[in-house]
N, C-alpha and C positions, 0 to 999 in steps of 0.2 A: 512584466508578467506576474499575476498573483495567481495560485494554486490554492486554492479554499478547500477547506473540508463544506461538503455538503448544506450541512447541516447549518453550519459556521455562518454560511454566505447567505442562507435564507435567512435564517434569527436575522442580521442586519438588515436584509431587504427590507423585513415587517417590520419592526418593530425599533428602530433609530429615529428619537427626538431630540435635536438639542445637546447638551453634553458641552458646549462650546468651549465652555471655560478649562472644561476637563482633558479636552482633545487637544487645547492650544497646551495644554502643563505639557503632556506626552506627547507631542508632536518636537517640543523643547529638548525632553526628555532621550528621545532614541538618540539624537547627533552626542551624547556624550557617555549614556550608560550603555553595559555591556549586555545585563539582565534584570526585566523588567515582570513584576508579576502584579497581575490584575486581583484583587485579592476581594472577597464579599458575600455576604449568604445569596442563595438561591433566589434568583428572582432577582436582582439586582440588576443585570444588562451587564453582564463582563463581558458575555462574549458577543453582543453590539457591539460594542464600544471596542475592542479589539479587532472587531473584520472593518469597523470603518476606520481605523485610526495603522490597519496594516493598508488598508488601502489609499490613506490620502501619503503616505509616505513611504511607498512601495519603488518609486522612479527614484530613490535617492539607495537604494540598491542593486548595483550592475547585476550580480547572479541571481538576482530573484527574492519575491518574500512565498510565504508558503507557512497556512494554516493546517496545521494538523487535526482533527479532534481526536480526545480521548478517552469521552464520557463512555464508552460502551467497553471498554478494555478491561478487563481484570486481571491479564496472566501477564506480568510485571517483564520477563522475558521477549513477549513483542513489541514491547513500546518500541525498540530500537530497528525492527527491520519496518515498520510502520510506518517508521520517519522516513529509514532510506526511503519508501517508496514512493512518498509523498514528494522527495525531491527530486528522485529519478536516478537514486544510485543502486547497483545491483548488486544482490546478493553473492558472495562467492563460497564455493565449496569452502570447509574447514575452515574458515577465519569469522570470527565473529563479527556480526555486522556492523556494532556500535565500532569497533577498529575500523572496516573498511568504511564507515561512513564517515570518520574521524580525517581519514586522511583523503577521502574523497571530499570535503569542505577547507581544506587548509591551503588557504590561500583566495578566497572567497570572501567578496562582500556580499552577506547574506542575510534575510531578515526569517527568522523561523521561531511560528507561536506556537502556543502547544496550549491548547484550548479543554480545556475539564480535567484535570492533573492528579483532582483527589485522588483513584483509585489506587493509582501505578506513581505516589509520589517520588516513592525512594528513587523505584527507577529512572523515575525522567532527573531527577537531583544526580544522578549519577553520570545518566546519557549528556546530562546537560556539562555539568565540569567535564567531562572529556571533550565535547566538544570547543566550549570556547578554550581549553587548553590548546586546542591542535589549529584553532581557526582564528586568529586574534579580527579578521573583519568580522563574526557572526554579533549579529544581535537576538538575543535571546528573551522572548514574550512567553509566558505562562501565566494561566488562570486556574483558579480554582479557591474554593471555599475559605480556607487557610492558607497561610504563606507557605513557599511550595520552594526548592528545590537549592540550588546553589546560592553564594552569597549573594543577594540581589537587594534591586531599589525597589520599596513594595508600593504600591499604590493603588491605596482603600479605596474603591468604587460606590463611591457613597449615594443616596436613594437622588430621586430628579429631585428638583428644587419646586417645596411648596410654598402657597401664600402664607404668611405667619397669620395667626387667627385673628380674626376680626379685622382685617383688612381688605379694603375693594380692591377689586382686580382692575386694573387699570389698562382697559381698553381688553385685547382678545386674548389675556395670558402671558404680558409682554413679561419675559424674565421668570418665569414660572416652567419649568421642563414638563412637570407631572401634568399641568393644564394643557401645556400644545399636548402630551401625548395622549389623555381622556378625550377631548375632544375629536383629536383625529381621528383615534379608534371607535367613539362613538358616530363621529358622521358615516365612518362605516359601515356599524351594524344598522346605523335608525338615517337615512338620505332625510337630510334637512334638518339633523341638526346644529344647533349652532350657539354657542358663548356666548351670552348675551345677561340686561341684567338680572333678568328673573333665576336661569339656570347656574350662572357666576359662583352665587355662597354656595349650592349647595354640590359644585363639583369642586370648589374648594374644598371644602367640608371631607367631601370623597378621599380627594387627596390627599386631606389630614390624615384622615383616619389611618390609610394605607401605606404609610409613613412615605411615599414617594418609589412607591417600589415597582418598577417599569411593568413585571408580569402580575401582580396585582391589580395596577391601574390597568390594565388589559381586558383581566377577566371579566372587570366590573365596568368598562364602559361596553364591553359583546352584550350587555343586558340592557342596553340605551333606549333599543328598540319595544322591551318589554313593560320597562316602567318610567315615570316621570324624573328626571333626575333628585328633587329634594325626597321623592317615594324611596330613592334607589341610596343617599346619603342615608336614611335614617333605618332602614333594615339593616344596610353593612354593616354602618355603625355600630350596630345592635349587636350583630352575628359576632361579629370582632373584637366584642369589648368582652362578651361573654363565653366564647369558646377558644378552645386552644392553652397548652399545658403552660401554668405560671414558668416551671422549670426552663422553658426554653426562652433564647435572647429575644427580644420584639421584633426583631425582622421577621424572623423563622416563625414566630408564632403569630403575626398577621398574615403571614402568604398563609401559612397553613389554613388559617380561619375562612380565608377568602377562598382558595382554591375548595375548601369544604361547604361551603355554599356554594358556590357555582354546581358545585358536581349535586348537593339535594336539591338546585333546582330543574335537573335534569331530568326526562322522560326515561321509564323504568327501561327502557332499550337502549336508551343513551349510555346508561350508567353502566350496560351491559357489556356492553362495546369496550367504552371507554377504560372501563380495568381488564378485558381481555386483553386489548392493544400493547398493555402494559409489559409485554412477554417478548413486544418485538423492536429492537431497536430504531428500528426504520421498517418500512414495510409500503409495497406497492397494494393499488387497490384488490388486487387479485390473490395478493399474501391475506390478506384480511377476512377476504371473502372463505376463504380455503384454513385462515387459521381460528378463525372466531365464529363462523357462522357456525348455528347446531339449530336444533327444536324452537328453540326458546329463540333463536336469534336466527329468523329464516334469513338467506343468502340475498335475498333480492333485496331488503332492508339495509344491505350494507354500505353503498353508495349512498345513500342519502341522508343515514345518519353521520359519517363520514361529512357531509358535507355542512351538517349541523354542527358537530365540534368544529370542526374548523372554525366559522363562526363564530363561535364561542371562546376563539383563543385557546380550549381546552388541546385543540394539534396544529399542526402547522400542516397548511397543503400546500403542494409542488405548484410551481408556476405553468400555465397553458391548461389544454382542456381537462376538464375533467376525468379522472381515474384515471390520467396518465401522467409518471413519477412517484418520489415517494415523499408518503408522507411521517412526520416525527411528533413526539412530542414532548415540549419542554418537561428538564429532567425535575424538577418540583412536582411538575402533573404523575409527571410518568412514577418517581416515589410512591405520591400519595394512591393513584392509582391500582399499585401492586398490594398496598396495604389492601385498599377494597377487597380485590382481587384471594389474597388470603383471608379474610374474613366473609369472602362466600363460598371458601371451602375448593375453590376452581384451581389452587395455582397446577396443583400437582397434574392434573385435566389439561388445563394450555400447556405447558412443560412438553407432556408428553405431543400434544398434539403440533407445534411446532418442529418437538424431535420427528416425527410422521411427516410433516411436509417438507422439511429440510430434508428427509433420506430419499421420499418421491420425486423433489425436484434435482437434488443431486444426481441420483441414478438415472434419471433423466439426460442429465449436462454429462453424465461418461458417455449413454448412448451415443450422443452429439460427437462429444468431444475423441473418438474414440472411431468416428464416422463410421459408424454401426447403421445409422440411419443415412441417405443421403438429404444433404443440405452442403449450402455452398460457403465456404470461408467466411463469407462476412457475417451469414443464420452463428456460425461456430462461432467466432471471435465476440457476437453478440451476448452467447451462452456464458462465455469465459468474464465477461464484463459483470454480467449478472448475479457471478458469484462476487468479481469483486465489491458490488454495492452490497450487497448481501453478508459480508463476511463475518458480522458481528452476530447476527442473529446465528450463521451456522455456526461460529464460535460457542456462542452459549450453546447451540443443542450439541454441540460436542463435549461440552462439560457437563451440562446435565446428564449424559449418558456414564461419562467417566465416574462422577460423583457418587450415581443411584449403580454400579458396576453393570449395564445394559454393556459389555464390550459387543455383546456380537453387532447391536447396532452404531456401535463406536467404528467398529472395524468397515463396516458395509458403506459406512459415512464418507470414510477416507479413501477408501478404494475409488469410490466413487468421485473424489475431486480430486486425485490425481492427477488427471490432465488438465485441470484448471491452475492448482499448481504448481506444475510444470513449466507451461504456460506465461503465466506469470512472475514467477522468479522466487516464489514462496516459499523458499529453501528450510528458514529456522520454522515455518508456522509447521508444512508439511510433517518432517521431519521430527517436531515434537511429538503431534499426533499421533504420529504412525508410535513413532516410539513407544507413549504413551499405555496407549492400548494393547499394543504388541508384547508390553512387560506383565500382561495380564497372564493368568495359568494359561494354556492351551484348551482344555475342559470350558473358559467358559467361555468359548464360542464354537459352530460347527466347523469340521473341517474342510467345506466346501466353504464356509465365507472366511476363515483362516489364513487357508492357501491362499487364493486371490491376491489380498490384503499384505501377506506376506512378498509376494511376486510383487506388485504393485510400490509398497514400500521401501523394497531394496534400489531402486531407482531415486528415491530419496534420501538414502541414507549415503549412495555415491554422491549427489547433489551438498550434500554436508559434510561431506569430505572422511566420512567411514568407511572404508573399503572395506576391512576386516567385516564389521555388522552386514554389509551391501551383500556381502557372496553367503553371508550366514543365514539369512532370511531367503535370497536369492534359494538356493540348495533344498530350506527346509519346505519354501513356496512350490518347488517346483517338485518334490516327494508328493504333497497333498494333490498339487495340482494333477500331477500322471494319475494316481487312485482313483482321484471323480473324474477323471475323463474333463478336467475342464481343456481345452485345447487353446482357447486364445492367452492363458495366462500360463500357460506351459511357454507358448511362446515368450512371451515379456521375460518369465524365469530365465530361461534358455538365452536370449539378447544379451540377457546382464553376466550372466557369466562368461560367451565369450568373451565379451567385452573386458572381463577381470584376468582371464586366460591369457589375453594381447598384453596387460597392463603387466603381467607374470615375465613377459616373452615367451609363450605357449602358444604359437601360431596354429600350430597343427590341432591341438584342444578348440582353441578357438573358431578353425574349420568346422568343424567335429559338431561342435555346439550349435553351431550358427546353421548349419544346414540341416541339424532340428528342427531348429526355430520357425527356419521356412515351412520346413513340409507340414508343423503343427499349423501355422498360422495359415497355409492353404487347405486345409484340410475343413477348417473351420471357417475358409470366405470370410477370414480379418484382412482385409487388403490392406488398413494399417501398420499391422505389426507385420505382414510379408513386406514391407517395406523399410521397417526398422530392421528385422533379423536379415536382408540383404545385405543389408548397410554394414550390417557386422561382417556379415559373409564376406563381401568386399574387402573393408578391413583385416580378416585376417590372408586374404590373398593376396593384398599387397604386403604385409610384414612378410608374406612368403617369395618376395617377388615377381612374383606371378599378374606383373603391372597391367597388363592387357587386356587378363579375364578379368581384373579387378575393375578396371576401366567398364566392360562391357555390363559387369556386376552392375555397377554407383549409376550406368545409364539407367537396367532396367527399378533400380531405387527410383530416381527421379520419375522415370512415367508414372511408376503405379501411384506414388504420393499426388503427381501435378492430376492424374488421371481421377481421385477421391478429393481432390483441391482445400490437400493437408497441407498450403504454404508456408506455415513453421519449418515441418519436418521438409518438404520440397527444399528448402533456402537450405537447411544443413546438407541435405544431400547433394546441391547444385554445388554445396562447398567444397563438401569433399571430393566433385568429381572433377572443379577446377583445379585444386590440389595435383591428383592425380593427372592430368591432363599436364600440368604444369612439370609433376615429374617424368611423362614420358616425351617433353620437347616442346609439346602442341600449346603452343603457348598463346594462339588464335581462339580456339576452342578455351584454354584456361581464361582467356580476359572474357569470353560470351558466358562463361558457367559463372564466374564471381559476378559481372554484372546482373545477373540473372537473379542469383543470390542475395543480393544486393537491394533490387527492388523488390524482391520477395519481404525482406527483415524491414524495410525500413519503417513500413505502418507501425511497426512493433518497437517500440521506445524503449531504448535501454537494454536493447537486446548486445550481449558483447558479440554475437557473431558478427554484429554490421561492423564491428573492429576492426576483427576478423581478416571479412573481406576487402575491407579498404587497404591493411596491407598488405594482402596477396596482389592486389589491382598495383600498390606501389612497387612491388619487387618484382610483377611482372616489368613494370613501366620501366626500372633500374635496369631490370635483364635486356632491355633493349636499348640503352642509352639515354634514355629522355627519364634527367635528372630533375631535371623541371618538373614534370607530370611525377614522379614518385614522389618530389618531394609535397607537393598538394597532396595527393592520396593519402601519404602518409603522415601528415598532418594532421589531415581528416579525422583520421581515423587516434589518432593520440589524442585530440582532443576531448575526442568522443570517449575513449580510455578513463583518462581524467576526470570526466565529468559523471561517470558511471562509478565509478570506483575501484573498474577494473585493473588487478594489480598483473593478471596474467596478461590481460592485453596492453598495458602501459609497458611490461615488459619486451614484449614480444616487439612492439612499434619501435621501441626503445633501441633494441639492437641491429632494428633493417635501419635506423637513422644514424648510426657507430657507422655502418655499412657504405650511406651514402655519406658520410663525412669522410670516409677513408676515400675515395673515389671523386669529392669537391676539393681533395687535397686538405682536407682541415683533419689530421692525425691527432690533434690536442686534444678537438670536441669527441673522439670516438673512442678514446682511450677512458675520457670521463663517462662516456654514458655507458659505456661494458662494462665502468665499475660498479657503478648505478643496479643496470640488472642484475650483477652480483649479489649486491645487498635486497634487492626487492625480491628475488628467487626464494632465498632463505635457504629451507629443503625443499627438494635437491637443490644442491647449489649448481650453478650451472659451470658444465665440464670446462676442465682449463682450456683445454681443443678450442671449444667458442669463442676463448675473450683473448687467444695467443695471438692472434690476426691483429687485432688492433690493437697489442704492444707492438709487436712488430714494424705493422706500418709507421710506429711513432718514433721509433730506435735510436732514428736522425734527431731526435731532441735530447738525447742521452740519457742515460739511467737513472741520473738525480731528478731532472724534470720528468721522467716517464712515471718514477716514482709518489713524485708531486700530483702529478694529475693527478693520479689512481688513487690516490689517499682522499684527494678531493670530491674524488666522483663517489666514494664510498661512503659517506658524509652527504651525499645528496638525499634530501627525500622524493617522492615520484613526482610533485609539483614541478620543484626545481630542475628537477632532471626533466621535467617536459618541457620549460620555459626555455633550458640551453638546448634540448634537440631544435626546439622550434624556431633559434636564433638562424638567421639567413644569412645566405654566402656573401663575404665581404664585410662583415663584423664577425669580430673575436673576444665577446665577451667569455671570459671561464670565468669559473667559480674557484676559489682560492682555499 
């Protein structure tokens, strides 16, 4: 399995000639280095040469390889939930993610690139020695400009290989990288052309000039079609010998030369495009049309200049039909680009007008996401994706607002991806933001977009493990929000702090709160959040135990969600009513509600509820005898634990496997893993109550061995302590 960034996997689609010699060095290379960085100015093919070279040696990694990029990142701080998410481990409240992804890879043979590193050096140098400290299988690829990150083996990605001057090409380019790649990209742009010996000097020629530099030789064979090849040698030649600043090394200052002809031989529309494009890291044809078009560049003109760059090598277009995916453009173009772009006075103009489409398309994806409109799970889950391709670009208009102090449109921004989010697991990105903006005066923004925002946010600040901040915004959200009469985020207010009220043991507050929540969020026809504020409602009727109405509560949760076909929220609900189902006996009904749950979460990768549910499915299966079946489920679902990075659910799996080892007769194995979740608990530590059962059971091994284990098991990390729950009945391996 390879996991490509986007970006990553096209640049190789197009644009990989040759390399052979370079590929067989690095192919050598991964079977004994730890970290490898591709290292070379722009334009070079690092990250070519990286997605084909993670791809021909990707099967010699059991857990996976997995390219990151990083070209669009500036805020040093996400590099590291970026990665987990790339590998599929999940955010947890309060613990920093580069820890849980640390120990979510340790024990892993992994292959993981980190593709564009300039921006965010320090931090990936950082992320990266934590990592192979904690993971001795990970192999470590980065690229970028300069040598990048931990101690590493560097290897300069030197230009293709040209003919030396004055030399015939012998036959169609044989040993020449720069020639297969002119040519190929020329029979591209111009059908029928072909290396031959008329055209030979002076695509050599080309080549010379161009020092070998893969998106150079690019730009200049997209022009095959225009001019003669020896026409097309002696204008570049020309352009290149004469422009572009002495001060800079000759790589940098031939692309520059080059990519600055391409662009003055472009139509005054072309050029027009091409530096507004410059604002968006990626972009669908319909971002383009909506971000670039104006007066000067009517909308209908956008497709087909679009399809002229391309062309041109000046962007790269998505594979399949036209104006559908997205397209990029190489970060050289895109540079040079933004220069144009401020020297026609525009930047501040796209800036703004990005911040404008990103807040229109956002507020859009709440109405979605927030089933304000009807559409069905997969319309929504399609919205929630669209932010994820998207992220970069709503990243920068989120900084641009922070930067220029626009909060109110900061605030409106976040409010609005909430639910996406959520959704997604985007605990540290959320949670900055909100924070971010939220540290602004009160003054500068209204207090109808405030509150919201406020409401909205405290749901992220429990998600990062702030409870203190959660109930403080919580409180001041829902002040604002009763003044303007907003009612759907009275409600959200209102959810979160029963929810803090339970977490207090304030049952009856919690009541109290929660059956606000409802009557605001009816009042107002949010059948989503009457669904969330039941769920509390429920919630604090069962800490009352009042199991029955809490029971009849968590049902009508379920309808209204399955009824508005919120299947996220459905799956939690169905969880918590097999929970409760399970604590009133019915433990028919509790195995139909986890399963239920079950298929709801599993579209959703990485989700810890599918954990979760796997061990409620195993401890029902133990509550009725069949050790068998609990022990698969609960396997399942530790696995799944491990692989995510979840340390709540490796805990939790941890001690219903104590449970069945008490009950397989193996007291040795349950004494070690209760000491295991001991240590992975932390705070709170888990009650002596819990872990006295499985001293007990072990008694018969006497207090020096009971001792023993328990020292052993405290010493486990969550790996090891998953590999001994996962040892089967009739081996006794312990850990010593």
């Amino acid at each position: 399995m390879i996991d490509h960034d986007q970006a990553g996997a096209r640049a190789a689609a197009g644009s990989f000639v040759g390399r052979a010699r370079e590929l067989a060095g690095l192919r050598q290379l991964t079977a004994t280095a730890r970290v490898i960085t591709l290292c070379g100015p722009a334009g070079c093919g690092k990250t070519a040469l990286l997605t084909r070279l993670v791809a021909d040696v990707a099967p010699d990694f059991a857990d996976g390889a997995f390219v990151v990029g990083l070209g669009d990142l500036r805020q040093p701080d996400l590099v590291a939930p970026r990665v987990a998410a790339a590998v599929g481990v999940s955010e947890e409240p309060g613990i920093p993610p580069a820890v849980t992804l640390a120990e979510a890879l340790r024990g892993r043979r992994l292959l993981l690139a980190l593709d564009h590193c300039d921006q965010v050096s320090g931090a990936c140098a950082d992320l990266g020695a934590r990592l192979l400290a904690a993971a001795p299988g990970l192999l470590l690829i980065t690229t970028g400009r300069e040598p990048q990150g931990p101690p590493e083996t560097l290897w300069p990605v030197p230009p293709l290989a040209v003919p030396p001057a004055g030399a015939d090409l012998p036959g169609p380019a044989a040993g020449h990288d720069a020639v297969a790649l002119f040519t190929e990209r020329a029979a591209a742009a111009a059908p029928g052309f072909a290396l031959d010996e008329a055209s030979s000097p002076a695509v050599a020629e080309i080549c010379r000039a161009l020092g070998g530099l893969p998106l150079a030789i690019e730009l200049a064979a997209a022009r095959a079609g225009e001019l003669p090849a020896r026409e097309l040698a002696a204008r570049l030649g020309d352009w290149c010998r004469l422009l572009g600043d002495p001060a800079l090394p000759l790589a940098e200052r031939t692309l520059r030369a080059t990519i600055d002809w391409s662009h003055d031989r472009l139509a005054p529309a072309e050029q027009v495009l091409l530096r507004r494009l410059s604002v968006l890291a990626g972009w669908s044809l319909e971002q383009a049309e909506q971000v670039c078009a104006d007066d000067e560049l009517p909308v209908t003109w956008v497709p087909g200049l679009l399809t002229r760059l391309a062309g041109l090598s000046l962007i790269s277009a998505p594979p399949g039909p036209p104006g559908q995916g997205r397209y990029r453009m190489p970060d050289a173009v895109r540079e040079y680009a933004a220069g144009q772009l401020g020297r026609a006075g525009e930047t501040t103009a796209m800036r703004r007008r990005l911040r404008d489409y990103a807040l229109g398309a956002s507020e859009q994806l709440l109405r979605t996401g927030l089933a304000l409109v009807p559409a069905p799970w997969s319309a929504r889950m399609q919205v929630f994706r669209r932010y994820e391709a998207d992220a970069d670009n709503v990243a920068a208009a989120l900084a641009w607002c922070l930067f220029h102090g626009d909060i109110e449109t900061g605030l409106r921004l976040c409010t609005a991806l909430s639910p996406a989010w959520t959704v997604l697991g985007a605990l540290s990105e959320s949670a900055g933001w909100f924070g971010a903006f939220l540290a602004a005066p009160a003054g500068r923004a209204a207090a109808a977009v405030r509150g919201p925002a406020l409401a909205a946010g405290a749901s992220h600040a429990v998600s990062g493990g702030d409870q203190e901040l959660a109930e403080r915004w919580a409180a001041a959200g829902l002040a604002l929000c009763r003044a303007d009469g907003n009612l759907r985020f009275m409600s959200a207010a209102l959810s979160l702090l029963a929810g803090a009220a339970l977490a207090h043991g304030r049952p009856l507050d919690a009541l109290q709160q929660a059956d606000e929540a409802v009557v605001a969020a009816r009042k107002c026809a949010d059948r989503r959040a009457e669904g969330y504020a039941l769920g509390r409602f429920a919630a604090a009727q069962a800490a009352l135990g009042q199991l029955g109405q809490a029971r009849a509560s968590a049902e009508a949760v379920l309808a209204v969600l399955l009824e508005i076909d919120d299947q996220w929220g459905a799956a939690r609900g169905a969880l918590s009513l097999a929970e409760l189902c399970r604590s009133l006996g019915d433990l028919a009904a509790a195995r139909d509600h986890y399963l239920r749950a079950l298929a709801l979460l599993r579209p959703v990768p990485g989700d810890p509820q599918t954990a979760r549910c796997l061990a409620g499915l195993g401890a029902l299966a133990f509550d009725q005898g069949d050790l068998a079946q609990a022990r698969g489920y609960l396997a399942e679902g530790l696995r799944r634990s491990v692989r995510t990075g979840s340390r709540a659910g490796i805990a939790r799996t941890l001690l219903a496997f104590a449970a069945l080892a008490v009950r397989e007769g193996r007291p040795e194995f349950a004494v070690q893993l209760a000491a295991a979740v001991t240590t992975l608990r932390g705070n709170p530590p888990l009650p002596r109550a819990r872990t006295q059962r499985y001293l007990d059971a072990a008694a018969g091994l006497g207090p020096a061995e009971v001792s023993r284990l328990w020292t052993a098991g405290l010493g486990l990390s969550a790996a090891a302590a998953a590999r001994l729950a996962l040892v089967p009945p009739g081996r006794h391996e312990l850990r010593s």
